[in-house]
C-alpha positions in Angstrom: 0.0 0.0 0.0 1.2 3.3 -1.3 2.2 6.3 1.6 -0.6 8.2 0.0 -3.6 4.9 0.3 -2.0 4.5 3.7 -2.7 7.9 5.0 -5.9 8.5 2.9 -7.0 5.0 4.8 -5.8 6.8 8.2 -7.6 9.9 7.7 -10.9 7.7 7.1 -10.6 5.6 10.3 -10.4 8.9 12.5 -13.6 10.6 10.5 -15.0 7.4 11.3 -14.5 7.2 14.7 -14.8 11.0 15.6 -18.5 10.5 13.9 -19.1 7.6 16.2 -18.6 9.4 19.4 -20.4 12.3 18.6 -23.1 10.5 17.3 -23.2 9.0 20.7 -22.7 11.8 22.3 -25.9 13.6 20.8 -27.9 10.8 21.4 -26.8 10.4 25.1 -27.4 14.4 25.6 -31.0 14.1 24.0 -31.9 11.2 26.4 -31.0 12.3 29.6 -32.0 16.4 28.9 -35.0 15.8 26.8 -33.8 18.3 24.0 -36.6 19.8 21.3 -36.3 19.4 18.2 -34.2 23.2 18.2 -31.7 22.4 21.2 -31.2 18.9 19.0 -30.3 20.3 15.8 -28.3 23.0 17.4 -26.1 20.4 19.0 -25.5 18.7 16.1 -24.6 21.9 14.7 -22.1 22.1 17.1 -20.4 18.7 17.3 -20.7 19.2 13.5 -18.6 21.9 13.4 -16.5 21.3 16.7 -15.7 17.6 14.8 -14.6 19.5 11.7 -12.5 21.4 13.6 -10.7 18.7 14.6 -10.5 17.0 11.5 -8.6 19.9 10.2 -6.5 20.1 13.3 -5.6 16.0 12.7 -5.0 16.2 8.4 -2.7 19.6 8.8 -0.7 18.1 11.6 -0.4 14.7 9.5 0.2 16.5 6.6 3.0 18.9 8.1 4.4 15.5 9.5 4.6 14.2 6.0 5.7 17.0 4.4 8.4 16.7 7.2 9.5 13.0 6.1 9.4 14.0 3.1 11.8 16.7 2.8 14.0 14.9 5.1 14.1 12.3 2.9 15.0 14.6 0.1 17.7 16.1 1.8 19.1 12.9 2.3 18.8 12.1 -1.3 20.6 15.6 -2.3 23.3 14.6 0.6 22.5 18.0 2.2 23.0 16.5 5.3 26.6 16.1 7.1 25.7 14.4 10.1 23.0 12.3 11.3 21.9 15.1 14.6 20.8 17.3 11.7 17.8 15.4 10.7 14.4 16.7 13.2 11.1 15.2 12.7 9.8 16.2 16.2 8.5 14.3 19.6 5.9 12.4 18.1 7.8 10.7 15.1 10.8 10.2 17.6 10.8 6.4 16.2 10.8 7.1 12.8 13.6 9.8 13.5 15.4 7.5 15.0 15.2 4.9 12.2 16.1 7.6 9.7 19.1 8.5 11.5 20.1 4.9 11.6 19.5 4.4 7.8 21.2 7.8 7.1 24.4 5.9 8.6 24.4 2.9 7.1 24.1 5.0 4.2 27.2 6.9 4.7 29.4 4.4 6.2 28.7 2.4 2.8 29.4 5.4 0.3 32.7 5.8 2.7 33.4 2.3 2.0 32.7 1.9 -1.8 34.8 5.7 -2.0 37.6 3.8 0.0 37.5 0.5 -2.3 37.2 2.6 -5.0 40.3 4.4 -4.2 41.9 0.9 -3.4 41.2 -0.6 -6.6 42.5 2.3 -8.8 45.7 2.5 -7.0 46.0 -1.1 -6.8 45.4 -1.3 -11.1 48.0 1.6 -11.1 50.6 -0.5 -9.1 50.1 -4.0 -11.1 50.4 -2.0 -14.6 53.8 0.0 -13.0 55.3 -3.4 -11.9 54.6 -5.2 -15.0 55.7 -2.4 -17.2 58.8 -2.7 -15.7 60.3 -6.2 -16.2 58.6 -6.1 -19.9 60.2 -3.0 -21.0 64.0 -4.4 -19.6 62.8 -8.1 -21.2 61.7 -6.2 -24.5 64.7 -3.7 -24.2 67.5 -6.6 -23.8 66.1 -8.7 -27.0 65.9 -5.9 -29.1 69.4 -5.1 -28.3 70.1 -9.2 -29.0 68.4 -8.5 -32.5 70.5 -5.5 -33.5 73.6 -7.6 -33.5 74.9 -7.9 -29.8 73.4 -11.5 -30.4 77.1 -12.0 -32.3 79.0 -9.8 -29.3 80.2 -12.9 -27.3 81.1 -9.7 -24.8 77.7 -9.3 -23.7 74.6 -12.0 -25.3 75.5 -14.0 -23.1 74.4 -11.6 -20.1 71.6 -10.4 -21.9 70.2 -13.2 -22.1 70.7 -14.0 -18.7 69.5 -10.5 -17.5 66.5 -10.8 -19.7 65.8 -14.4 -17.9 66.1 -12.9 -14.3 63.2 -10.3 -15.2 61.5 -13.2 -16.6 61.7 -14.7 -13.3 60.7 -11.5 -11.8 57.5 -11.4 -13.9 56.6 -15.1 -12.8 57.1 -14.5 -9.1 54.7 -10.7 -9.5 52.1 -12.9 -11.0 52.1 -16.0 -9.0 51.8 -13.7 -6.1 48.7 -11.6 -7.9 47.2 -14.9 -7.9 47.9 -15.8 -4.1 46.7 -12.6 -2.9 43.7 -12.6 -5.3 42.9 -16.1 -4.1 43.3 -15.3 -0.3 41.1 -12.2 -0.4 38.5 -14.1 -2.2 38.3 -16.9 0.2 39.4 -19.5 -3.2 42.4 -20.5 -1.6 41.7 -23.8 1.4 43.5 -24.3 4.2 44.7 -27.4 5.2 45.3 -27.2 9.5 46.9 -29.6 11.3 49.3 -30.2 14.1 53.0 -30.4 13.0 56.7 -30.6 14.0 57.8 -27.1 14.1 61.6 -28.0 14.6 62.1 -30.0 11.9 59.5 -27.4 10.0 62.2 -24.2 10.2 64.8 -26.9 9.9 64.5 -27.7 6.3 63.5 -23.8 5.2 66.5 -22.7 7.0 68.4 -25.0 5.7 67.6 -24.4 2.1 68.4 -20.8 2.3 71.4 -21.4 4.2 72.9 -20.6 0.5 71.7 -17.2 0.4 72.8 -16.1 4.0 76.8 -17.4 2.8 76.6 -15.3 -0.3 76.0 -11.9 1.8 78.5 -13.6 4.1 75.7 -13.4 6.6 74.6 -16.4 9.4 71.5 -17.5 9.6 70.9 -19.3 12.7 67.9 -21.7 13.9 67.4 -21.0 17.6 67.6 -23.8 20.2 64.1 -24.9 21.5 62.2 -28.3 22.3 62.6 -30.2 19.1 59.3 -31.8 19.8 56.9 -28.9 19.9 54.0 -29.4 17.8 52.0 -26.5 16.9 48.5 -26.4 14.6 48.3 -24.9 11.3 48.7 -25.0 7.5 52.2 -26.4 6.7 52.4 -25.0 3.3 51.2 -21.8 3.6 53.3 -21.3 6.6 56.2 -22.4 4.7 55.6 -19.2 2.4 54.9 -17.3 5.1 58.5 -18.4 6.3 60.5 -18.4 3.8 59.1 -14.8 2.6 60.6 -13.6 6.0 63.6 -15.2 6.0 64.0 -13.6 2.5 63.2 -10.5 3.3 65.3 -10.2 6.6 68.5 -11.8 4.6 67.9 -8.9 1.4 68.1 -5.8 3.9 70.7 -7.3 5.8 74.2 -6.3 5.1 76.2 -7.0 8.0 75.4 -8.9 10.7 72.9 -12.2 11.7 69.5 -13.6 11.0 67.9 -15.9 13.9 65.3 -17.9 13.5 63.0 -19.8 16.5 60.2 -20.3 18.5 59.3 -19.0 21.7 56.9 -21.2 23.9 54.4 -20.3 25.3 51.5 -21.6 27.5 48.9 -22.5 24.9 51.3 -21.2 21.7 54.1 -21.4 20.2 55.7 -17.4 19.1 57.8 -18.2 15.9 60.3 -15.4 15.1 62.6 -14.0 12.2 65.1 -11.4 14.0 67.9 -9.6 11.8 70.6 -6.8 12.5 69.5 -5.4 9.0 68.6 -1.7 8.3 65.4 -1.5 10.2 61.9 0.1 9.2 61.1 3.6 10.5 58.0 4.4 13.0 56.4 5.7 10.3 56.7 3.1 7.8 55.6 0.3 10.0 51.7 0.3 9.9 52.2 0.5 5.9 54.8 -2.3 5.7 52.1 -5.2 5.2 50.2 -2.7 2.4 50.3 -4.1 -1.4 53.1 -2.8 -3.2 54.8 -1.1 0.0 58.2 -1.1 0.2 60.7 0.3 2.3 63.8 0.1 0.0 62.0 0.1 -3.3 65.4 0.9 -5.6 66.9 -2.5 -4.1 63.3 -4.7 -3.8 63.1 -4.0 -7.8 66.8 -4.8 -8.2 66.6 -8.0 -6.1 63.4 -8.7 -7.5 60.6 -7.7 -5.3 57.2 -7.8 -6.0 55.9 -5.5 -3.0 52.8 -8.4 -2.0 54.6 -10.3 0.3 54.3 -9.1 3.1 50.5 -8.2 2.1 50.3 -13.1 1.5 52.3 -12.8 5.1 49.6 -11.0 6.5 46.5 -12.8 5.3 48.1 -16.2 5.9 48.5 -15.2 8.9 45.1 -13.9 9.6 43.7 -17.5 8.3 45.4 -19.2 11.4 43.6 -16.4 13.6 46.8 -14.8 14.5 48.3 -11.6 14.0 51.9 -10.9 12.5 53.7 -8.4 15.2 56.9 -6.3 14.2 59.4 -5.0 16.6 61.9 -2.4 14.7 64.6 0.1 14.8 66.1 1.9 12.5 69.5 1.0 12.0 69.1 -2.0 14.1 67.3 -4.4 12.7 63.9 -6.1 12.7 61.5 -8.4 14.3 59.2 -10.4 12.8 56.7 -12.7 14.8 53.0 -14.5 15.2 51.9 -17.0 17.5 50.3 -21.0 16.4 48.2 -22.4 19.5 49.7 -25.9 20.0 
């Protein structure tokens, strides 16, 4: 039913009911005070007019309280409001007030949001297009060169080629990590939790990086603790989550150590990446796990960063309903750490 059939059907039901009681009314008078015929028809005359009276009294103050909606309504529509307090129907539409306010809210919080995602997903389209631009351009740049003749320079083809296949490499990892990220914030990629043997866990990643550590001429060390702690979560994805720490403490890390353990807890296990690398200032820190942030961006290019993961680190992390902590200072070094329950 339409506002207007609503109200019209309101209005009725109070003409209705006014009539009734007067009606009664008169008839009650005439029976108790034995009215003529003249003092009859003179009170009808007056209810008559007294009940019109209040008719118009009722529709003007229902149709002020409409028009009142109404052009609240339309203000909300123009977004002539900038706060909710600003929107008055009066005490006796406090409810509807009330659920306007609310509405006008909701309203705003989700224009703030879709502005906000909005603003993500430009930036983010902006990012992806710089980061593959880059790696295509040096790929493209190096086989041209190859096709202008270098390809005969035994001087330099040879490196060409080989610099061409390190941005190759570099494009791979950007979009394998697209897809991760893209997978995680859909909720595509499962999760596979179970209990498992942490020690031997950083073991074998520690190990296999061991490599990369001796060509910086830097340790990396896997802390002493009980070598049969098991802790619950998803062994693969933790074993990206690991060795994109390790990684990342080892590349800004010129002199000095990286350590690796756990620290037990009562009900967790805290694993840990600590370095003596360059550190992240106080004001870098809450952007460090954003897409595409970096805090060295010259050397993460160079090296091969894609600038997402930290961003995988994060939502992995969030999957096990944990959070990733960092402890850093500039100069210093770094800490990177979450808890597993056990």
């Amino acid at each position: 039913m339409s506002n207007s059939k609503k109200y019209f059907f309101f209005s009725k039901r109070i003409i209705l009911v006014i009539y009734s009681v007067t009606t009664f009314l008169i008839i009650l008078f005439s029976f108790f005070f034995n009215f003529t015929l003249i003092q009859l028809l003179g009170t009808i005359l007056f209810f008559a007019i007294l009940d019109l009276l209040l008719i118009f009294i009722i529709n003007k103050n229902r149709r002020d309280e409409l028009l009142s909606i109404k052009n609240v309504i339309e203000k909300i529509r123009t977004d002539s409001f900038n706060s909710a307090d600003e929107i008055k129907l009066g005490n006796d539409l406090k409810e509807l007030e009330d659920e306007i306010k609310s509405m006008f809210l909701r309203t705003q919080n989700d224009i703030t949001n879709l502005k906000r995602l909005e603003q993500v997903r430009t930036e983010f389209l902006g990012n992806v297009s710089h980061e593959l631009r880059t790696p295509i351009f040096a790929i493209q740049g190096y086989i041209e060169t190859l096709l202008d003749g270098a390809i005969s320079d035994e001087n330099v083809n040879k490196s060409f080629l080989q610099k061409a296949n390190q941005h190759t490499n570099n494009l791979n990892n950007l979009l394998n990590d697209l897809i991760n990220i893209s997978m995680i914030e859909s909720g595509q990629m499962l999760m596979s939790f179970r209990y498992f043997n942490v020690h031997e866990f950083l073991e074998g990643i520690t190990h296999e990086l061991k490599s990369v550590a001796e060509k910086k001429n830097l340790e990396l060390n896997l802390m002493d603790f009980n070598p049969k702690l098991q802790l619950f979560g998803d062994k693969l994805r933790l074993r990206q989550v690991m060795t994109n720490l390790i990684q990342n403490a080892l590349k800004y890390t010129e002199v000095g150590k990286v350590d690796v353990g756990v620290i037990e807890e009562e009900n967790a296990g805290r694993i840990f990446v600590r370095d003596t690398g360059i550190g992240i200032s106080s004001n870098e820190i809450n952007r460090i796990f954003e897409r595409f942030y970096r805090v060295d961006k010259d050397r993460s290019r160079e090296m091969g960063g894609t600038g997402l993961g930290l961003a995988i680190v994060k939502h992995i992390i969030d999957a096990h309903g944990s959070k990733v902590e960092l402890v850093s200072h500039l100069g210093k070094g770094s800490e990177f750490s979450f808890s597993l329950k056990k």
